[in-house]
C-alpha positions as CSV (number, residue, x, y, z in Angstrom):
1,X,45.0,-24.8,12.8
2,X,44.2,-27.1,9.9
3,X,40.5,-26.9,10.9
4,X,40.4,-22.9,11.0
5,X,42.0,-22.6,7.8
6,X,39.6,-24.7,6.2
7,X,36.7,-22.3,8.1
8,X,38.2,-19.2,6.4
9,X,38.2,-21.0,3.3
10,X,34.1,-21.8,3.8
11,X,34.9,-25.3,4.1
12,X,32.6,-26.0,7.1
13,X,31.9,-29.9,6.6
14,X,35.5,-31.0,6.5
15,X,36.3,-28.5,9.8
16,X,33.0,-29.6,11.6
17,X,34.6,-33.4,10.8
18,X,38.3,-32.0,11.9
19,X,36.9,-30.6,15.4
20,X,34.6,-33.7,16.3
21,X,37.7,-35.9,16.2
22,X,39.2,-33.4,18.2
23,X,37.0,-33.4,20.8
24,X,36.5,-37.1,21.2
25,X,40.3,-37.2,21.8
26,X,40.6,-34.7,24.5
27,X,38.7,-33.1,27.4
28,X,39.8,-29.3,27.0
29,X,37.2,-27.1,27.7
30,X,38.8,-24.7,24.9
31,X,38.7,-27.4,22.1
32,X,35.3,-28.6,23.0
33,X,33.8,-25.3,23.4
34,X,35.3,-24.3,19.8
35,X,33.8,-27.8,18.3
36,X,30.7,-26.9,19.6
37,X,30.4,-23.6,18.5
38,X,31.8,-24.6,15.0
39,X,29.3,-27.2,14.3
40,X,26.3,-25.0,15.6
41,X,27.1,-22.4,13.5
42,X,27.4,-24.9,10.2
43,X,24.1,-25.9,11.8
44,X,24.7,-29.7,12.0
45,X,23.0,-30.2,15.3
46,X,23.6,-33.9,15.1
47,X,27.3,-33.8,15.8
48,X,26.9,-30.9,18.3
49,X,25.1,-32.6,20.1
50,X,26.9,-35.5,20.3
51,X,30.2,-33.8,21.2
52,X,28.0,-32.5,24.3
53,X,27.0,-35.9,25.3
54,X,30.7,-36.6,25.4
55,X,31.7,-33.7,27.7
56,X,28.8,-34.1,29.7
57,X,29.3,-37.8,30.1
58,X,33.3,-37.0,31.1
59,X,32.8,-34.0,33.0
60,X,29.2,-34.2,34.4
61,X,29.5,-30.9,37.0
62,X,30.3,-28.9,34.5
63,X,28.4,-26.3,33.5
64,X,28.8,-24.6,30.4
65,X,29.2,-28.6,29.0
66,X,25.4,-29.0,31.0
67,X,24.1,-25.7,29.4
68,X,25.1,-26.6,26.0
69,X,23.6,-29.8,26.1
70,X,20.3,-28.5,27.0
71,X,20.2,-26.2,24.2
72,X,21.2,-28.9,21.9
73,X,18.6,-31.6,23.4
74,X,15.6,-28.8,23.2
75,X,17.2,-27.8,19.4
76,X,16.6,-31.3,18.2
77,X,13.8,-32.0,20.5
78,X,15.4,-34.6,22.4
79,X,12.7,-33.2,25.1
80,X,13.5,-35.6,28.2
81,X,17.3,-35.6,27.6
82,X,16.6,-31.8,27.9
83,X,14.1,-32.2,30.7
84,X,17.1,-34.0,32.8
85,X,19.8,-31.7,32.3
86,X,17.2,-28.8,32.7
87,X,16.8,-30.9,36.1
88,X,20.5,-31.0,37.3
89,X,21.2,-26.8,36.2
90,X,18.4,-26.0,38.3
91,X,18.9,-28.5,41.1
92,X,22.2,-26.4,41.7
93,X,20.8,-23.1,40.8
94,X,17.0,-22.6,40.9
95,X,17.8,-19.1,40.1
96,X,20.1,-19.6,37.5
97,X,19.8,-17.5,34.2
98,X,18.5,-19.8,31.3
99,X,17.7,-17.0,28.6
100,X,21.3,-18.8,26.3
101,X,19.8,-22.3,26.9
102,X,16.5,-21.3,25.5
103,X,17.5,-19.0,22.7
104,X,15.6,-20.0,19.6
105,X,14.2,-23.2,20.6
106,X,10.8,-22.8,20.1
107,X,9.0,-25.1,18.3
108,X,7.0,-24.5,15.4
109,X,4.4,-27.0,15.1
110,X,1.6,-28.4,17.8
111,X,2.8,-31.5,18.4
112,X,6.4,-30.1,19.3
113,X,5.2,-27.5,21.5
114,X,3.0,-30.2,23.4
115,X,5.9,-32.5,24.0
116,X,7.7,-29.6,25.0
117,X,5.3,-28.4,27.6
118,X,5.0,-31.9,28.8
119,X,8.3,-32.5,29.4
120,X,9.1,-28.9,31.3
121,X,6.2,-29.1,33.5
122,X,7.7,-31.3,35.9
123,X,10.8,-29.1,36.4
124,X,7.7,-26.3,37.4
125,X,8.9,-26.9,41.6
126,X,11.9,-25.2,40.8
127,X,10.7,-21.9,40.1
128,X,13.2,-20.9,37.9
129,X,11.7,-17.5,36.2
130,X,13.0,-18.0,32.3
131,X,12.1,-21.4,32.8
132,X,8.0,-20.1,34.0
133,X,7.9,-17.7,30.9
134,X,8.5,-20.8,28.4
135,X,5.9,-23.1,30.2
136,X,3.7,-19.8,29.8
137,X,4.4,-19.3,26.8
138,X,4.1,-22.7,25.4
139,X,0.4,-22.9,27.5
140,X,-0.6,-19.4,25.8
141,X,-0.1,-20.4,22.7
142,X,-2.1,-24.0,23.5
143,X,-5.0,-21.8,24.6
144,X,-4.1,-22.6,28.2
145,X,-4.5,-19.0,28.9
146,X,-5.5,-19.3,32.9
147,X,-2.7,-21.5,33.4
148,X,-0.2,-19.4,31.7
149,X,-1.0,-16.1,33.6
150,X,-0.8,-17.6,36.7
151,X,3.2,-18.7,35.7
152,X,4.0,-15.5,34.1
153,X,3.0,-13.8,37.6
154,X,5.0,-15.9,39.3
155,X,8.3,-15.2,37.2
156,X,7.0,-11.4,37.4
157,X,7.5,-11.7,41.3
158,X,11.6,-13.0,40.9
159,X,12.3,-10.7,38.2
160,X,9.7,-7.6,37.6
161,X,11.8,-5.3,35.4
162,X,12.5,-8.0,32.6
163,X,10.3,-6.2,29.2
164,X,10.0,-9.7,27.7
165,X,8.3,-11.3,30.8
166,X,6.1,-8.2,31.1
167,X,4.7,-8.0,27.7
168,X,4.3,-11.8,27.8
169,X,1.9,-11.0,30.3
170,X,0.5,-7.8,28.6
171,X,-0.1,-10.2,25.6
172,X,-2.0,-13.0,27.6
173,X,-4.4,-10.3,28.9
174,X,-4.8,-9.3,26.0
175,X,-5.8,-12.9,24.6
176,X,-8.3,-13.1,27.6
177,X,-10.1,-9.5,27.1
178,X,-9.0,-8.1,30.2
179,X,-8.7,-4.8,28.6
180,X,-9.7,-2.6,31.5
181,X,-7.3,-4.9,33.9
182,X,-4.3,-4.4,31.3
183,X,-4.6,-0.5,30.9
184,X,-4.6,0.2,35.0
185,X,-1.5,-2.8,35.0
186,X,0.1,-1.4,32.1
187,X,-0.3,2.5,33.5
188,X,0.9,1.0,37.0
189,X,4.6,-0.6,35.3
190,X,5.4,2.5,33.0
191,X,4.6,4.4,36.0
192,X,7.2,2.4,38.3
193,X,9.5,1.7,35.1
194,X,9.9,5.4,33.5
195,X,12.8,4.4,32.1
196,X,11.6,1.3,30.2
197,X,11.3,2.9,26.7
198,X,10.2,-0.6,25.3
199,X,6.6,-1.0,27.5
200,X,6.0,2.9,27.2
201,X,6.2,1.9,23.5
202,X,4.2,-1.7,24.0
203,X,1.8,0.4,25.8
204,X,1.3,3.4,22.9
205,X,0.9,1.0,20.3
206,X,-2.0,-1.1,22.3
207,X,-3.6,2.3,23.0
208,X,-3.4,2.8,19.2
209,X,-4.6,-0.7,18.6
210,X,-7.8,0.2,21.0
211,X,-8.2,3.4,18.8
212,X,-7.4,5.9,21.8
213,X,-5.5,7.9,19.5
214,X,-5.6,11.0,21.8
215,X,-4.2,9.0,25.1
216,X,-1.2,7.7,23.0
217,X,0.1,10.8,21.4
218,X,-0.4,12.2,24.8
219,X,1.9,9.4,26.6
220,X,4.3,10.0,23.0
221,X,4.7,13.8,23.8
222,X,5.4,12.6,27.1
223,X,8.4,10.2,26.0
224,X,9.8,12.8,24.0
225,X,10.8,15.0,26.7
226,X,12.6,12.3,28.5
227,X,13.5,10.7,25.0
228,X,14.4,14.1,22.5
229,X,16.0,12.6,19.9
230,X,15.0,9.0,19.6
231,X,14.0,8.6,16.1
232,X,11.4,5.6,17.0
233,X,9.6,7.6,19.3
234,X,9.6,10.5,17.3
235,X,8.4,9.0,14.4
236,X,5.3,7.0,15.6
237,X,4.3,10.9,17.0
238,X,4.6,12.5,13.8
239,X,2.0,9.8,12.5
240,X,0.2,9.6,15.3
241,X,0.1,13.3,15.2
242,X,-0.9,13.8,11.4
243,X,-3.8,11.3,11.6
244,X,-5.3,13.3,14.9
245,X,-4.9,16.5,12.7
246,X,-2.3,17.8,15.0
247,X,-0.3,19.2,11.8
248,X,2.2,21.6,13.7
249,X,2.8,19.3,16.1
250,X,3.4,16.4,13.5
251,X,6.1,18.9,11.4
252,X,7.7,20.1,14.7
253,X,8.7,16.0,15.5
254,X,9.2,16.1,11.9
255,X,11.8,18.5,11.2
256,X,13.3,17.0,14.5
257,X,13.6,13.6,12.7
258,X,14.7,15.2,9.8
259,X,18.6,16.2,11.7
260,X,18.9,12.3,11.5
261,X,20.9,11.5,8.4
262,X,19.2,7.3,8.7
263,X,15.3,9.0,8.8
264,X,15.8,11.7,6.0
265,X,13.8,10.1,3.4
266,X,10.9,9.0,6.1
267,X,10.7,12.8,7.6
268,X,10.4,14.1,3.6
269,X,7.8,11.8,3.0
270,X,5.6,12.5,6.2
271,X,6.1,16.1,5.8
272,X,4.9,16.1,2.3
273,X,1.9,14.1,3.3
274,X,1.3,16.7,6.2
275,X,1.5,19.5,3.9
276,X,-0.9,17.9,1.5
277,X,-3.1,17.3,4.0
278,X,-3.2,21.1,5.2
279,X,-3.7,21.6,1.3
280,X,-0.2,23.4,0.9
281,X,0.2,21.7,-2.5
282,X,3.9,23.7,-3.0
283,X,5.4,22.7,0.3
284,X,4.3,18.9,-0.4
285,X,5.8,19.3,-3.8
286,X,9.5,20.5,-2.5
287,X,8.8,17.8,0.0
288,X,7.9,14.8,-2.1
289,X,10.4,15.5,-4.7
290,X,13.3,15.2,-1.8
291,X,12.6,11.7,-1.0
292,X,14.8,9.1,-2.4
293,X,15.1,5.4,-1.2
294,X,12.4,2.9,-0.8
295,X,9.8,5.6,-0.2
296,X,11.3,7.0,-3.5
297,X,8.4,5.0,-6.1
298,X,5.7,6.2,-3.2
299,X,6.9,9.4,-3.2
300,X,6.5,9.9,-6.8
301,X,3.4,8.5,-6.6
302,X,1.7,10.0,-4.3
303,X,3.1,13.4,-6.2
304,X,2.2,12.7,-9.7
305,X,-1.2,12.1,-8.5
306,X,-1.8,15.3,-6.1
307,X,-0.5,17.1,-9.0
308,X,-3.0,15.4,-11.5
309,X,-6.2,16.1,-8.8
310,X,-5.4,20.0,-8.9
311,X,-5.8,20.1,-12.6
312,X,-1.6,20.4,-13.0
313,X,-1.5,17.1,-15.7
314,X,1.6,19.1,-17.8
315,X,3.4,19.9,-15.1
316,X,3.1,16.7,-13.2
317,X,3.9,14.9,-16.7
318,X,7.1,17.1,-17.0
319,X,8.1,16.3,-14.1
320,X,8.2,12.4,-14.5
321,X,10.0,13.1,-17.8
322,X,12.7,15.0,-16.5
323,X,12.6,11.7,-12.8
324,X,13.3,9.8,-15.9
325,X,16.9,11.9,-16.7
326,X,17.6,11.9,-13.1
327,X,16.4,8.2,-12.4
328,X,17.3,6.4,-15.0
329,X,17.3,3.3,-13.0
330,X,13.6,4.3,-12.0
331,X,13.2,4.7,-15.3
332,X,10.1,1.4,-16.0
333,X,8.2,2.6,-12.8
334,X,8.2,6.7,-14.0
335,X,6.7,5.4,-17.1
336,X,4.1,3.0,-15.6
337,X,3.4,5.6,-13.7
338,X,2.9,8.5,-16.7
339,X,0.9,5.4,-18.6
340,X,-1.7,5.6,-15.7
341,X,-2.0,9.2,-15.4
342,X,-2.8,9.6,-19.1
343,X,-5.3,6.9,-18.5
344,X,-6.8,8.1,-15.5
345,X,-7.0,11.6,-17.4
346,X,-8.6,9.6,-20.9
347,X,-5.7,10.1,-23.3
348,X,-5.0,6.3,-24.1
349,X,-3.8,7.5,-27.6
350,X,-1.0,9.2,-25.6
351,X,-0.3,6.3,-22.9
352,X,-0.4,4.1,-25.8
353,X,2.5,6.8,-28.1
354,X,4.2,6.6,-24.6
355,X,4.6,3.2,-24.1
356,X,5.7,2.9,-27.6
357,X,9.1,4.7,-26.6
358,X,9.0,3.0,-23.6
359,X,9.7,-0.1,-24.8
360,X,12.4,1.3,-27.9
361,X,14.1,2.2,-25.0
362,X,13.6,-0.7,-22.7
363,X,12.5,-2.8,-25.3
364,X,12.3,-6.5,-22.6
365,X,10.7,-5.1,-19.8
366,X,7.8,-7.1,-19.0
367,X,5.8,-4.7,-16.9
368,X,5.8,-1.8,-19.8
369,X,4.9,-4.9,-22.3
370,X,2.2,-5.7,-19.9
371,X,1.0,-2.4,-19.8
372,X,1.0,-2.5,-23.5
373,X,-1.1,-5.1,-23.7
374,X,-3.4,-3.8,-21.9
375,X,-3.5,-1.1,-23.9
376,X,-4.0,-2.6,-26.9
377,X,-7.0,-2.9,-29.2
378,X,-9.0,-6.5,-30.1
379,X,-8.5,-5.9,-33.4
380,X,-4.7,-6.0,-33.0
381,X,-4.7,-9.9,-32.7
382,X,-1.6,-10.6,-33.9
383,X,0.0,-8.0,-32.0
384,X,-1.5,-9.1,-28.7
385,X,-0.1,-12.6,-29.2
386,X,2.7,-11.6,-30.0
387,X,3.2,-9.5,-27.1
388,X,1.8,-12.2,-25.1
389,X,4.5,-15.0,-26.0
390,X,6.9,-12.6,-25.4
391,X,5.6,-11.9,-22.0
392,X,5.6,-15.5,-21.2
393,X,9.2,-16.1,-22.6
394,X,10.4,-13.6,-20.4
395,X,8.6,-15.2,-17.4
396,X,6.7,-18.4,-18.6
397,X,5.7,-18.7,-14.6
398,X,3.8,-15.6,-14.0
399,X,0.2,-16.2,-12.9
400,X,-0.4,-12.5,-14.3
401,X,0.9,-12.5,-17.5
402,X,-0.8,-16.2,-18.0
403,X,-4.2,-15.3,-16.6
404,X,-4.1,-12.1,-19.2
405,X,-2.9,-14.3,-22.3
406,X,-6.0,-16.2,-21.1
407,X,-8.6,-13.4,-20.8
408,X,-7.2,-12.0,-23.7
409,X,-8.5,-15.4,-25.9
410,X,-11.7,-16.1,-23.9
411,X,-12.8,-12.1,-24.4
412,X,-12.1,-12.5,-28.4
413,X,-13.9,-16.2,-28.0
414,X,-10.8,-17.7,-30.2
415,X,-8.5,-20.7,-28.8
416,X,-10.1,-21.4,-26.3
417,X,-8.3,-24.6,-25.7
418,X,-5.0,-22.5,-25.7
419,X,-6.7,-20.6,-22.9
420,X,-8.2,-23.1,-20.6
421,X,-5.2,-24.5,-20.4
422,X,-3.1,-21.0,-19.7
423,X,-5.8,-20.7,-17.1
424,X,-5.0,-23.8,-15.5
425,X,-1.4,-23.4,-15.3
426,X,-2.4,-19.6,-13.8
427,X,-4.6,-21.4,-11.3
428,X,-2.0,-24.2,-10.6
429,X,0.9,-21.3,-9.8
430,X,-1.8,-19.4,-8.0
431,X,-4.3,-20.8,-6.9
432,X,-8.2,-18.9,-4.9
433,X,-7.1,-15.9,-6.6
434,X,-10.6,-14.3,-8.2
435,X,-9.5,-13.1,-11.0
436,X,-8.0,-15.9,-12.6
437,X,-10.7,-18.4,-10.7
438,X,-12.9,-15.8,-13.1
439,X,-11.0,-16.1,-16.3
440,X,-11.6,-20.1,-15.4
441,X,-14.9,-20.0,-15.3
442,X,-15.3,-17.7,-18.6
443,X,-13.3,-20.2,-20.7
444,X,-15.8,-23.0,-19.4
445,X,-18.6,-21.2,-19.9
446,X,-17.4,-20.4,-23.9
447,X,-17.0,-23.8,-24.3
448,X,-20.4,-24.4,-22.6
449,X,-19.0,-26.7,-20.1
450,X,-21.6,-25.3,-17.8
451,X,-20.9,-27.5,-14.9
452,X,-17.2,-26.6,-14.6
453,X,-18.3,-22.5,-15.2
454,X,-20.6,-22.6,-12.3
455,X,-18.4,-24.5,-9.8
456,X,-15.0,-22.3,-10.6
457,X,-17.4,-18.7,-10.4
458,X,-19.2,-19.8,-7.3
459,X,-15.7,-20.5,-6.0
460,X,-14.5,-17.0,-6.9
461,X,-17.3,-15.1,-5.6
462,X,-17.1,-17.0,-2.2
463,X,-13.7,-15.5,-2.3
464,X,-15.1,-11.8,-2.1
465,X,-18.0,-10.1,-3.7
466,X,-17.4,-8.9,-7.3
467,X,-20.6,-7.8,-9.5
468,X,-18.6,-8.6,-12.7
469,X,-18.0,-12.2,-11.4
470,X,-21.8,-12.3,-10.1
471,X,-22.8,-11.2,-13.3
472,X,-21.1,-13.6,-15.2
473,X,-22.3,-16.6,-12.6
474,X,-25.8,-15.3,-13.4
475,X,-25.2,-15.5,-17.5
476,X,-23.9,-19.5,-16.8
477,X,-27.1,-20.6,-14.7
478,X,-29.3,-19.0,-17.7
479,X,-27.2,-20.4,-20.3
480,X,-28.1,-24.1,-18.0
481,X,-31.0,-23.3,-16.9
482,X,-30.9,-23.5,-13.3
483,X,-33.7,-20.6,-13.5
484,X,-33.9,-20.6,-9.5
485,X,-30.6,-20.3,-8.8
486,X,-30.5,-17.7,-11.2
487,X,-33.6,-15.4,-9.8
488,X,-31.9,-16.1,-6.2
489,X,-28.5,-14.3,-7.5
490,X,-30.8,-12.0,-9.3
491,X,-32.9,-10.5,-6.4
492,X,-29.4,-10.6,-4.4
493,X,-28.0,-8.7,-6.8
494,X,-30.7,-6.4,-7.4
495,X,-30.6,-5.8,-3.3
496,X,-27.0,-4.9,-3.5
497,X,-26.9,-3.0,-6.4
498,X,-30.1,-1.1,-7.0
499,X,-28.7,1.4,-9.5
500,X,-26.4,-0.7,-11.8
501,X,-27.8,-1.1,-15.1
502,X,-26.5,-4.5,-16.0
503,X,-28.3,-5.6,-12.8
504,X,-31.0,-3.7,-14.4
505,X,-31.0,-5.9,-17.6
506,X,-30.7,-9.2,-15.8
């Protein structure tokens, strides 16, 4: 009693300490059972396992005592312990149903997974199917792919309708390329296993995977008949559906999904996006506005924008103001979002008057300062810094707001000390991220510490090709006067971008 109260009270160490006593000093299944679970759930593994060393040691036929000290041996990888009591389970039971024993005891690292393997190989003679589809497992993920398909078949013969063994399987054909051989065995279980709704599924989504977009919506309309209302199935149709251009078909699934009070905001979404792709701009305009939610930001998005592309700026601008009444907790993003669409449209006179009330009204948001920044002219120094502390003293760790209070001084050529070293600390938080790898290699070049420009840039651009960053890497080997590596980014350059002119003026 003692030992509960304490649980309810979210004391778990001194109950775990309360229940181990306990089950030294008795041999009650109850009491054990409880002590177990108890110190499993306050995850000390240690004492768990110890109290099952004590039952099994007492009570060595028993089997829930035998099954939990398995787990518990394979949880701490204690690998032959487990091995051995693996050994007695299946001695009694080759058949017996292991799926509790092995729940979440899979390792995580190589070397684990190895010992592992090495240890449950020898208990391979007894056949036991949960016990195959580890081994397999654990040789599928060594590479062992031969090895593992021929143990996976053999569980497949004891037990041939479990969905985990069979997409085990699925997966290791996969691994091996056997793609014509996993289509006909695939189309041969659904066939023999209509009613397994989770390898129809497993089966679409490879089809999809393969790009045979046509063969898996055909298989989806076929699992909606036997399947009407399951909002899974529906769903991955109406996608399916919109993408092959099948737009009746896609709001008819839709409008199906749409009766289900958990997939309201998804079916608004999708319907808006299949109406905009017909080009029915009012019908994706009811839709998008009725989304709420996590698609709620998207939504908005994606509407603001549509409305911006047919040439509707004031209305799509009225309507973020009046998101903004409604939304008020939205209220940072509907600006961001009005910022970019008066950007986008070249009226940074009005982003920049927005973003002025913006921040009167949220006046420590970092993302609408941010945006402000951005928005801000080189002549307003001490604005910028100002802006730019701030930024940092809201979050002094963000590789963004560092890496921009760097570029900011290395494009006005003015502390660049101050820079360098904001750059660092970006890199440091962040680091092999382009941009700030490019900000880097600017401040070094500034301070004409050519060596350190050249090795940061060519580090950036190995990272993913940016002209900008080329262009720059180019400017550092003239400045040095590696003239051949320069004409060999040159001509490269000149290959890739024919018509740029600040390739031009290289």
């Amino acid at each position: 009693m003692q030992a509960e109260f304490l649980l309810a009270r979210q004391q778990q160490a001194k109950a775990v300490a309360i229940y181990q006593h306990m089950a030294f000093e008795t041999l009650t299944p109850a009491i054990l059972e409880r002590a177990l679970t108890v110190s499993i759930d306050a995850q000390d593994n240690k004492t768990a396992l110890n109290i099952a060393k004590h039952w099994v040691k007492n009570e060595p036929q028993d089997t829930p005592a035998q099954f939990y000290l398995a787990h518990l041996a394979l949880k701490t990888h204690d690998y032959p312990l487990a091995a051995q009591i693996l050994d007695k389970i299946l001695s009694a039971d080759a058949d017996v149903a292991l799926d509790q024993v092995l729940a979440g005891i899979y390792p995580e690292n190589e070397q684990d997974r190895q010992q592992l393997l090495n240890a449950l190989i020898h208990l391979d003679m007894h056949n036991n199917p949960s016990l195959l589809v580890l081994i397999a497992g654990l040789q599928a993920q060594n590479g062992q792919l031969d090895e593992a398909l021929k143990r996976i078949n053999r569980a497949l013969k004891k037990r041939p309708d479990v969905t985990a063994f069979m997409t085990l399987k699925a997966n290791i054909l996969i691994a091996q390329h056997k793609d014509t051989e996993l289509v006909q065995w695939l189309d041969k279980q659904t066939t023999l296993q209509p009613g397994n709704k989770s390898l129809r599924l497993f089966e679409v989504r490879y089809l999809l995977k393969q790009n045979q977009q046509p063969k898996a919506l055909k298989k989806l309309d076929g699992m909606i008949q036997q399947w009407p209302n399951d909002t899974e199935i529906l769903l991955l149709a109406s996608l399916v559906s919109i993408d092959e251009r099948q737009y009746s078909k896609a709001e008819q699934y839709l409008l199906r999904l749409l009766q289900q009070q958990a997939y309201m905001d998804q079916a608004y979404y999708y319907l808006a996006i299949n109406a905009q792709r017909q080009n029915k701009i009012d019908m994706a305009t009811t839709y998008y506005k009725r989304v709420e939610g996590t698609l709620y930001q998207s939504a908005q998005k994606k509407l603001a924008l549509m409305l911006a592309e047919q040439h509707a700026l004031p209305q799509a601008i009225s309507h973020l103001t009046q998101e903004r009444v409604n939304h008020p907790d939205e209220a940072s993003f509907l600006y961001q979002l009005q910022v970019q669409l008066l950007k986008d449209n070249h009226q940074p006179e009005a982003a920049r008057s927005l973003l002025d009330e913006a921040l009167k009204n949220l006046p420590d948001d970092p993302e609408l300062i941010y945006a402000r920044v951005l928005l801000l002219k080189s002549s307003e120094q001490t604005l910028l810094d100002q802006e730019l502390e701030r930024l940092l003293g809201i979050e002094p760790n963000s590789p963004t707001y560092l890496n921009a209070y760097a570029y900011t001084l290395a494009t006005q050529n003015r502390r660049l000390n101050d820079a360098r070293q904001l750059a660092e600390r970006a890199n440091a938080l962040a680091p092999d991220q382009p941009a700030i790898l490019d900000t880097l290699g600017l401040v070094a070049f500034l301070q004409k510490d050519y060596d350190s420009a050249i090795k940061t840039l060519q580090k950036a651009l190995a990272l993913g090709d940016n002209l900008n960053i080329a262009l720059r890497l180019a400017k550092v080997y003239q400045a040095k006067g590696e003239m051949a590596a320069y004409q060999d980014l040159k001509t490269k350059l000149q290959t890739q971008y024919p018509d740029n002119l600040q390739v031009r003026a290289l």
